[in-house]
C-alpha positions, 0 to 999 in steps of 0.5 A: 635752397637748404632743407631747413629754408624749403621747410619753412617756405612751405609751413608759411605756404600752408598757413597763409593758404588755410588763412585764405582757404575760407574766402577762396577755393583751393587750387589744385595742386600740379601732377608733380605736387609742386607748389613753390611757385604757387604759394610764393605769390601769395606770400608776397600778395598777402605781405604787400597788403600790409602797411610800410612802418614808417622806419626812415629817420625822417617818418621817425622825426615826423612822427614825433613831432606830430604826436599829439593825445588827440587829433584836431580836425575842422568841424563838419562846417569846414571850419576851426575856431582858436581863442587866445588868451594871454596875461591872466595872472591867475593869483594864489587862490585862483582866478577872480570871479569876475575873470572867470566869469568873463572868461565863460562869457567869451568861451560861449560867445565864440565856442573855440574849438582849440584855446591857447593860454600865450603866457604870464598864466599865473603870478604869485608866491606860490611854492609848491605843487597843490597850490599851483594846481589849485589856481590852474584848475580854477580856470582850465577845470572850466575847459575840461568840463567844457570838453575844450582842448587846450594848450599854453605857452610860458610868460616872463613871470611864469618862472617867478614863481617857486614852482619850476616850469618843469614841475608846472609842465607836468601839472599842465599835461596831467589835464585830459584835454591839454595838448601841451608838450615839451618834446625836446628837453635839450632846447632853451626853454620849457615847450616847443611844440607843434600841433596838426590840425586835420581836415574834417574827414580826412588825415591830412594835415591842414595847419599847424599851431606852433608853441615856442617859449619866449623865456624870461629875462636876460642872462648877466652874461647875455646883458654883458655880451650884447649891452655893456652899456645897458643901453639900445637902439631900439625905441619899441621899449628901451629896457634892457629886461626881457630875453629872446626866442634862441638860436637853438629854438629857431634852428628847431622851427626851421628845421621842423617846418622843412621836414614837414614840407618835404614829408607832405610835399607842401608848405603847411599854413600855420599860427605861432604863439609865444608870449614876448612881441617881437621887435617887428611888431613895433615897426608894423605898428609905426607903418600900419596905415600903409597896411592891413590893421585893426586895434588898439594899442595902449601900452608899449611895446615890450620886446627884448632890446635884441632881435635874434632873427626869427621874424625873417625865418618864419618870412622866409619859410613863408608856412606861419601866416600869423603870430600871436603874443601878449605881454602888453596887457592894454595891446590888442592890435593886428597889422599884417606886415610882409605877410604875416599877422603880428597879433596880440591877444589883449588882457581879459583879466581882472588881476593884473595892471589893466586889459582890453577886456577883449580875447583874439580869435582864429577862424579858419577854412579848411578850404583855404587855412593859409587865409586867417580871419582874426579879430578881437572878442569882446566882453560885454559888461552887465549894464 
């Protein structure tokens, strides 16, 4: 050992050994004063004791993905309360009175612990920045009093609307209690996210709340590609309108949830939001008799006349339990098909072509969080 090592080898001996000196007596030193071996153990004792930084690419990515301004956890009661609200087409000027007060009503009857806003939030000419901000804090500023936290999903209409999805994100994530994100600029769309909840005493993760953004309308090029006739199959909804969840965005998801489940050792239960149904919603619906359901369904089904597969991604993940959507404003139906609760969260307002004056509500058990009790909350009209 050069000179220059053993000097410093003892000046970390000596600290660490004056650090120690007050909670433990000093040894005595051997005839000889040699103390390497002595102060070396507690060098290597005392760094032992300090956490590992997560340093591995896959902590790193993990890290990232779980970031969130705060943490969710179950209640002392073991449980977590998620209310869904989609399609509310808060116009210029802000919500109507009587949607909001609807709202409120819904919000005291079940006292969610996480609201999640899956789409077509606004809808007008709006142009520029403070008028967004004002007829979004009609609504959220509710929450934000409410200490609600938060989070939302973009909508078809949402991009109409002079304002950029990515001047509406950094409006939605100036506010306190939202937990939105939009990690990852490279993918399609603005907001693919993840959100942990944790156990109520515990840093576990429990469950997971995932956010995708289902886009818009198709490109010509993508209308061109797949129906140069401007014509499908599908009999769900037989206009050739509304964009899909991309290869991009899916690959995300899977990739996401692998990690998650080799960091943790096991699957994380989840729920999915985003705002355009996918195909499969319409064939539960035509096979829900043979299965779980409840609701109604008084629109159609307007999803985009191509199925990009993910449906049988998150079936052979198997992590996401249940998927919530709005975009048809007069469905609030849930059928449970392959395993997976395909929802709709129903319209609630009172600005756009009609609702079920319902909201769709998440109650999970920390005991069993795979397990998702849903159903639908409604309002209750002055007599």
């Amino acid at each position: 050992m050069s000179i220059q090592k053993r000097f410093t080898t003892l000046i970390l001996a000596l600290i660490t050994v004056a650090g120690l000196a007050a909670c433990k007596p000093a040894e005595t030193p051997d005839v000889d004063g040699d103390t390497t071996v002595e102060t070396t153990e507690i060098i290597t004792t005392a760094a032992e004791t300090e956490p590992e930084p997560a340093t591995s690419p896959e902590e790193i990515r993990l890290n990232q993905l779980l970031e969130s301004r705060t943490e969710l956890h179950f209640g002392d009661d073991g449980k977590f309360r998620i209310m869904a609200l989609s399609d509310l087409h808060i116009p210029v000027g802000g919500i109507p009175e009587e949607g909001m007060a609807r709202v409120r009503q819904l919000v005291e009857k079940e006292k969610p612990d996480l609201i999640v806003l899956v789409g077509d939030n606004l809808m007008g000419d709006f142009n520029d920045e403070d008028t967004f901000r004002e007829a979004l804090g009609s609504l959220v500023d509710y929450f934000e009093e409410q200490d609600i936290y938060w989070m939302h999903v973009y909508g078809n209409h949402d991009p109409e609307m002079g304002v950029s999805l990515e001047q509406q994100q950094a409006i939605y994530e100036s506010y306190e209690h939202c937990l939105s994100k939009d990690p990852d600029k490279e993918l399609t769309g603005v907001g693919n996210y993840v959100l942990p909840i944790y156990g109520s005493d515990s840093d576990e993760v429990k469950f997971l709340v995932w956010g995708i953004d289902s886009n818009s309308n198709l490109t010509e090029a993508d209308k061109q590609a797949l129906f140069p006739l401007n014509s499908t199959t599908f009999k769900g909804y037989d206009t050739v309108k509304y964009d899909y969840i991309h290869y991009d965005q899916i690959q995300w998801y899977h990739e996401a949830s692998e990690l998650i489940e080799e960091q943790f050792g096991r699957k994380v239960p989840g729920l999915m939001a985003f705002h355009i149904p996918l195909h499969e919603t319409y064939a539960a619906w035509l096979n829900r008799r043979a299965l779980e359901w409840e609701g109604e369904k008084g629109d159609t089904v307007s999803a985009s006349a191509y199925n990009s597969g993910l449906f049988e991604i998150l079936r052979g993940r198997g992590d996401v339990k249940a998927v919530v959507s709005g975009h048809d404003h007069l469905n609030n139906f849930m059928v449970n098909y392959a395993g997976i609760k395909l929802c709709y969260a129903g319209s609630v307002t009172t600005t756009s072509y009609g609702g079920t004056d319902t909201v769709r509500m998440f109650v999970l058990d920390e005991s069993n969080p795979a397990d998702i009790h849903t159903y639908n909350s409604s309002f209750v009209r002055d007599e």
